[in-house]
C-alpha angles and dihedrals in degrees: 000000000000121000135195139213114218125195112180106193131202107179135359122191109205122232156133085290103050093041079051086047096051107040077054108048111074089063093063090047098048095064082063100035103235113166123205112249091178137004115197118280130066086058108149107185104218093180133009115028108271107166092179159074129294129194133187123194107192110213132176107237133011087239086050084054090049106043085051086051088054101032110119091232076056097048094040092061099033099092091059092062093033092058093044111041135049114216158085134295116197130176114210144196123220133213136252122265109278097023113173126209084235089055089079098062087059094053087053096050101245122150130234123262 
């Protein structure tokens, strides 16, 4: 089941290091073909109060999105992003073809009403 990596970023200060990143990281993602899904930029906030930028990395798997967060061409590259953003990294699972909101209530165990 597809996966994603989230980074929710609050603030970026450009520099020699996140060009380097940059102009790095799609290598480490293509061994385990994760796909951008954004990219920063054309974010409206429509509740809350979120100034930043968001990005979205499309894997295959969960244990595809792991094993790219732990890779060494990853690691390697990493400290560049993490001195120079604020901001949040999530992994997260998707969900199947044809999930419903209600399915959640299921998966949760709550009854009908």
């Amino acid at each position: 089941m597809t996966a994603y990596a989230i980074a929710m970023i609050r603030e970026t200060h450009f520099g020699p290091e996140i060009r380097e990143y940059l102009q790095r990281v799609d290598a480490t993602l293509a061994p385990f073909q994760g796909k951008y899904r954004v990219h920063g930029g054309g974010c409206e906030t429509m509740e809350g109060s979120w100034s930043g930028d968001v990005v979205v990395v499309e894997f295959p798997s969960m244990a595809l999105a792991k094993a790219w967060y732990a890779s060494p061409a990853y690691a390697a590259i990493r400290p560049l992003r993490m001195a120079h953003t604020q901001g949040d990294l999530l992994l997260v699972q998707g969900v199947a073809e044809g999930h419903r909101g209600e399915d959640l209530l299921a998966r949760l165990g709550v009854k009908g009403g």
